[in-house]
C-alpha positions as CSV (number, residue, x, y, z in Angstrom):
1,X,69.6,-97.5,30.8
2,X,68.0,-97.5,27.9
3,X,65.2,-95.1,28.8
4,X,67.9,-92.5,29.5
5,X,70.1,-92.9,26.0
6,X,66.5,-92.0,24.7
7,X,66.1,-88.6,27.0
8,X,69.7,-87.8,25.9
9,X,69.1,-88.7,22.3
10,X,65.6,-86.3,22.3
11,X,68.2,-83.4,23.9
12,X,70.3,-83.6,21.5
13,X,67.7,-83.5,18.7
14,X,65.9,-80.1,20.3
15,X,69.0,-78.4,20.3
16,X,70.1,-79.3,16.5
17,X,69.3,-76.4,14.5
18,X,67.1,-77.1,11.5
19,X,69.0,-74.9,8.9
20,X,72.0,-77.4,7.4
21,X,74.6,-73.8,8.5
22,X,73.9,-74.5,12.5
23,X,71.6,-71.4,12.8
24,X,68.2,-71.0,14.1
25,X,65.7,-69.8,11.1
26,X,63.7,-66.7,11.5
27,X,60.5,-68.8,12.7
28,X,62.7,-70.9,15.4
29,X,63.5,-67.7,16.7
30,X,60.2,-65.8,16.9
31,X,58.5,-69.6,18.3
32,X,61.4,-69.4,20.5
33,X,60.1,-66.0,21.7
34,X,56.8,-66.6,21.8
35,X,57.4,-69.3,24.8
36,X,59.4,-67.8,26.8
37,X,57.1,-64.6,26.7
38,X,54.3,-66.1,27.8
39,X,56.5,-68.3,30.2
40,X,57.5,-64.8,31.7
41,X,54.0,-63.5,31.4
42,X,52.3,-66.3,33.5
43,X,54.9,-66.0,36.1
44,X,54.3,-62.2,36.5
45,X,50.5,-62.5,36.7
46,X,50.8,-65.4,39.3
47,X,53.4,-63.0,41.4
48,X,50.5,-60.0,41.0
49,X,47.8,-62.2,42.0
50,X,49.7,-63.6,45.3
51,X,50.5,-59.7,45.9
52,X,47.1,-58.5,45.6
53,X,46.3,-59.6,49.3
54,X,49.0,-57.7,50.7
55,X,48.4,-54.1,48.9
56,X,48.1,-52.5,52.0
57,X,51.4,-53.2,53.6
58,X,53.1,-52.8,50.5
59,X,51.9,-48.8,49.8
60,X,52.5,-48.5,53.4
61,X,56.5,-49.6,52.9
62,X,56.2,-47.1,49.6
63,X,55.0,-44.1,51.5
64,X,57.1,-44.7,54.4
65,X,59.9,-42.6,53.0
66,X,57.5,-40.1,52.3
67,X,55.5,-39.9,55.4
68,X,59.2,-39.2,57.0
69,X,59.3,-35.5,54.9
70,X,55.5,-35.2,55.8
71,X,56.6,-34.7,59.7
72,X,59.5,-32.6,59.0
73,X,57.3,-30.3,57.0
74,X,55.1,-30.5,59.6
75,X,57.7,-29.5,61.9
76,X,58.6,-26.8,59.6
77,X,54.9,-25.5,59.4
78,X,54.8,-26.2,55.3
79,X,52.5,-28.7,53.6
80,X,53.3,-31.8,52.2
81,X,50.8,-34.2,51.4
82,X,49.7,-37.1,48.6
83,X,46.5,-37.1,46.7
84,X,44.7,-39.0,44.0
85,X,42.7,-36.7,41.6
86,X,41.1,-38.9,39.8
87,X,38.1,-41.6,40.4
88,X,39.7,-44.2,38.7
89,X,43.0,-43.6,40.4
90,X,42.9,-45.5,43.2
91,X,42.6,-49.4,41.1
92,X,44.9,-48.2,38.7
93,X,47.6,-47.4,41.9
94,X,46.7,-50.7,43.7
95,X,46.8,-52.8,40.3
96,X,51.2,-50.6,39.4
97,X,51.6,-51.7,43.1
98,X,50.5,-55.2,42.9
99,X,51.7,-55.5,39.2
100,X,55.7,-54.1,40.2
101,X,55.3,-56.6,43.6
102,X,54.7,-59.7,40.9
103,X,57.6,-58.3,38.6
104,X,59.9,-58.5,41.8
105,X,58.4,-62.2,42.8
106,X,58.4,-63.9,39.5
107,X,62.0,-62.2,38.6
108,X,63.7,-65.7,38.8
109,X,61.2,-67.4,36.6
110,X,61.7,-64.2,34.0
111,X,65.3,-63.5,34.5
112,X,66.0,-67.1,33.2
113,X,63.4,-67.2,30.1
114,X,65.1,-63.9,29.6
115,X,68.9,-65.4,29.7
116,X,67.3,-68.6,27.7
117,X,66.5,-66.9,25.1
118,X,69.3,-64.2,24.5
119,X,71.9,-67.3,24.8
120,X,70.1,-69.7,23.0
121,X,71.4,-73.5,23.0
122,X,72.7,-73.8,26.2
123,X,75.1,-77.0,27.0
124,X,74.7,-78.7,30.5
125,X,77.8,-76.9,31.9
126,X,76.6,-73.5,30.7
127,X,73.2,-73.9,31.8
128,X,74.4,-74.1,35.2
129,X,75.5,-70.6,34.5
130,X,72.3,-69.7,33.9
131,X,70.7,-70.8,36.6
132,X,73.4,-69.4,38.6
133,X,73.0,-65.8,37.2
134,X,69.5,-65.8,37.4
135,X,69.8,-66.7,41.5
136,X,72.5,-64.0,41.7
137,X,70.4,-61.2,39.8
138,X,67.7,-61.6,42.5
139,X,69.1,-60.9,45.4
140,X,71.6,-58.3,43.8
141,X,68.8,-56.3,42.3
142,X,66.8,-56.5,45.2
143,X,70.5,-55.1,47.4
144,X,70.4,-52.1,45.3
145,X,66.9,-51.1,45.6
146,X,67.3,-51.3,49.3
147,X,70.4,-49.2,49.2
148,X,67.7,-46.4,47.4
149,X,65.1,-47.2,49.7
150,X,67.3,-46.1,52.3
151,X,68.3,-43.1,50.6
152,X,64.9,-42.1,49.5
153,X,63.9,-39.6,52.4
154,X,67.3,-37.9,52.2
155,X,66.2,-37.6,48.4
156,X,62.9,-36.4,49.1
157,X,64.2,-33.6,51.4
158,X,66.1,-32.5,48.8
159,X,63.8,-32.2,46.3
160,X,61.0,-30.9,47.9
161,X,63.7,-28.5,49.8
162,X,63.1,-26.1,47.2
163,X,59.3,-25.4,47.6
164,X,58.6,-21.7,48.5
165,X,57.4,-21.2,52.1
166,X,54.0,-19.6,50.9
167,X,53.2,-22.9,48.2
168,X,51.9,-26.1,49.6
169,X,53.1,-29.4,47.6
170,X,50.1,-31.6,47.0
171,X,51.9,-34.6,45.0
172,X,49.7,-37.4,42.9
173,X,49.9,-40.5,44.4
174,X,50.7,-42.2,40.9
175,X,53.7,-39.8,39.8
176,X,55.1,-40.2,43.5
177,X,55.1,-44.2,42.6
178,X,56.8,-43.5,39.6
179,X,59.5,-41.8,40.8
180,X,59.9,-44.4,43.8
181,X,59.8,-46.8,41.0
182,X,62.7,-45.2,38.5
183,X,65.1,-44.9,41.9
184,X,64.4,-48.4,42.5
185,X,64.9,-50.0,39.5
186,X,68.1,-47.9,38.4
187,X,69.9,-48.4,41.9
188,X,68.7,-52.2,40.9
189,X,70.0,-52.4,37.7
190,X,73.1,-50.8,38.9
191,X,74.0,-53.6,41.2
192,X,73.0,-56.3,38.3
193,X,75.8,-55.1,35.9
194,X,78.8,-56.2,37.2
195,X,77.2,-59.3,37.2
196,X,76.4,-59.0,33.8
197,X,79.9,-58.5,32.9
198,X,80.8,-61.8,34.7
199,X,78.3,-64.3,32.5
200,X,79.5,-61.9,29.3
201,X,83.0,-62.9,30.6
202,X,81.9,-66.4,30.7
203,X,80.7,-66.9,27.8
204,X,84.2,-65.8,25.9
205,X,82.2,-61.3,24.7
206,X,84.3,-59.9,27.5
207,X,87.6,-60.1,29.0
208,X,88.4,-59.1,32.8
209,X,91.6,-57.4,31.1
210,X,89.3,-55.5,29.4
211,X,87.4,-54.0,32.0
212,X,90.0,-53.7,34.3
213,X,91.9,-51.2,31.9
214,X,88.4,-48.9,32.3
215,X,88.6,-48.9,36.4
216,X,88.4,-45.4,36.0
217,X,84.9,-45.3,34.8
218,X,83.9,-47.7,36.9
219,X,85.0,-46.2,40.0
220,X,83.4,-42.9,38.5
221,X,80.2,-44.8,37.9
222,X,80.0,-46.1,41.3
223,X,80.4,-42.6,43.1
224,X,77.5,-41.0,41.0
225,X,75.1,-44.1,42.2
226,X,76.4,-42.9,45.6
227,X,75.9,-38.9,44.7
228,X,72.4,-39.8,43.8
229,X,71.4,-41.9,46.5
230,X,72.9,-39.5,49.0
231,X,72.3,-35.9,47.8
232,X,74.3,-34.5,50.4
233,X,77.7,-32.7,50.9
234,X,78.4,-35.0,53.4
235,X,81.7,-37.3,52.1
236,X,81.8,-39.9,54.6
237,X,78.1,-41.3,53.7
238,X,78.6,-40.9,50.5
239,X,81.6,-43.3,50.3
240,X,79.5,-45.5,52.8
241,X,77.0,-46.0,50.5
242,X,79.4,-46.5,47.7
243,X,81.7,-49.0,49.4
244,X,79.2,-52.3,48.5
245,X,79.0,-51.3,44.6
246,X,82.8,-51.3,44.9
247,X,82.8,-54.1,46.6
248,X,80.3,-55.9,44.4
249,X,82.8,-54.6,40.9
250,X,85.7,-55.5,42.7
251,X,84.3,-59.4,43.1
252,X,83.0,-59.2,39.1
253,X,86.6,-58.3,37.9
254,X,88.5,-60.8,40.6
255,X,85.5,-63.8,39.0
256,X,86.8,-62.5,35.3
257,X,90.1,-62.8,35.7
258,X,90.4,-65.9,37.1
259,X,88.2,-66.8,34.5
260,X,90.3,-65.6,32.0
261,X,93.3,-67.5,33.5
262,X,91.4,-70.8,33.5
263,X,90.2,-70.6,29.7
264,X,93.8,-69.6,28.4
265,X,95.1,-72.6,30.8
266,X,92.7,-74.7,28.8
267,X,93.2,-73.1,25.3
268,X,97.3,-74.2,26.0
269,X,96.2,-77.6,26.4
270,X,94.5,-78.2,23.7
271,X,97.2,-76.4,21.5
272,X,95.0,-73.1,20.8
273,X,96.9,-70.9,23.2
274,X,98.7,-67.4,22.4
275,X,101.5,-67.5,20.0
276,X,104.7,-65.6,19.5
277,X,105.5,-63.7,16.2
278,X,108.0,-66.3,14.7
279,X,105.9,-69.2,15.8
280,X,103.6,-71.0,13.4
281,X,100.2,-72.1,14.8
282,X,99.4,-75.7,14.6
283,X,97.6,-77.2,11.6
284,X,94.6,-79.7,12.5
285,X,96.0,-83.2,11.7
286,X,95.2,-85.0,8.5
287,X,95.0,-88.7,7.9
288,X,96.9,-89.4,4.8
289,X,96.3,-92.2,2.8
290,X,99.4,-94.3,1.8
291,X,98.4,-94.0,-1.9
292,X,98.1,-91.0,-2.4
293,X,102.0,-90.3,-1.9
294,X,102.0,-92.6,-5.4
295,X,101.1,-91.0,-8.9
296,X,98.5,-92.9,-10.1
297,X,99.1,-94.6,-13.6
298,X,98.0,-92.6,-16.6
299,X,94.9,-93.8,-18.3
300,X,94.8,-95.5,-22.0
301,X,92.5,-93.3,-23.1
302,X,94.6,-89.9,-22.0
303,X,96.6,-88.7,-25.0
């Protein structure tokens, strides 16, 4: 018993603030930074050095895409193939390969050191928020890189679609990865937000009112991650590939809302709720002492 009033009494004292206003000073803040960066940093170099091993099956999975416009251009009699131009080219694509596998391996450990540090002081019921949105984050990133993994050959074919028939297209190796890498990490990113907007939500920025009054630019955003990831005039696989982002906004907003009903539920309980024009709010309560309603007698030396 008594060894855990001491744990709780050492919580409490690292989350009190050293200024006397409540605020973190400008050192907390940079310490603060400094830990979880190299917290983050460790994670991503232990991810890169468990996905060194596997380098080969991971380019294979990158080039795959690409290896499907290779045999269509083939077909085609046109010439599409990858090459590395420089000697030092090939470590430096196995180490982005490796490196991008870690990022994607050690993204729980850095998502949360990431959500530590932007929300600072984190009670025991809102740090089960953040464990909770770093858990979500992971597999929802990884869902929308799949979704433009799928898409990439269709992408591919449209790009390269406009190569003359007398021009071969001999693409570096590295800027092929980077371009695999931007589609992946936007479509990512993309299914991340609406999460986003729920821990905003939960932590009292943003309302599910709110975003439900711009519905229009979500539903506008979610067709141009589908116009992207399907470049073709095809209507029916574009809304296929749309549907889960709609799906995945449509559960962010119904999580806000509900939200939003349970916090003004609470804020009526405790007296803090919405008021009417003619009603006056309620003033905290004062303990009066008895004496003081009585003027206090006049001293001798008062003239």
């Amino acid at each position: 018993m008594a060894t855990d009033e001491v744990r709780a009494k050492r919580r409490r004292k690292d989350r009190k603030p050293s200024s006397p206003d409540g605020a973190m000073t400008l050192f907390e803040h940079l310490r603060e930074f400094q830990v979880r960066l190299f917290r983050a940093v460790l994670a991503i170099l232990i991810g890169t050095a468990v996905a060194w091993p596997f380098y080969n099956v991971l380019f294979n999975k990158i080039t795959e895409p690409f290896q499907q416009v290779v045999e269509q251009a083939k077909a085609d009699g046109s010439t599409v193939i990858l090459s590395l131009s420089g000697v030092t080219d090939a470590f430096n694509l196995k180490l982005q390969v490796t490196v991008v596998a870690g990022l994607v391996l050690s993204s729980p450990i850095w998502l949360y050191q990431l959500w530590r540090f932007l929300v600072p002081g984190l009670k025991g019921n809102e740090r089960r928020w953040a464990y909770v949105f770093v858990f979500s984050a992971t597999p929802l990133f990884v869902f929308g890189a799949f979704i433009a993994y799928l898409a990439l050959p269709n992408l591919l074919r449209l790009l390269l679609g406009f190569t003359p028939s007398s021009v071969s297209n001999i693409i570096n190796v590295n800027e092929y990865l980077g371009f695999v890498l931007q589609i992946l990490v936007f479509f990512g990113i993309g299914a991340i937000i609406p999460l986003i907007f729920v821990m905003l939500n939960i932590v009292g920025v943003l309302s599910g009112r709110r975003l439900l009054k711009a519905w229009r630019w979500l539903l506008i955003g979610c067709l141009t991650f589908a116009a992207v990831a399907t470049p073709t005039p095809d209507p029916i696989t574009m809304l296929l590939v749309a549907a889960p982002f709609m799906a995945i906004v449509v559960v962010a907003v119904s999580l806000m809302l509900l939200n939003d009903v349970r916090r003004e539920r609470r804020d009526r309980r405790e007296g803090f709720g919405p008021l009417s024009d003619d009603e006056a709010s309620r003033l905290p309560e004062q303990i009066v002492d008895p004496d003081d309603l009585h003027p206090s007698p006049l001293n001798d030396d008062i003239t």
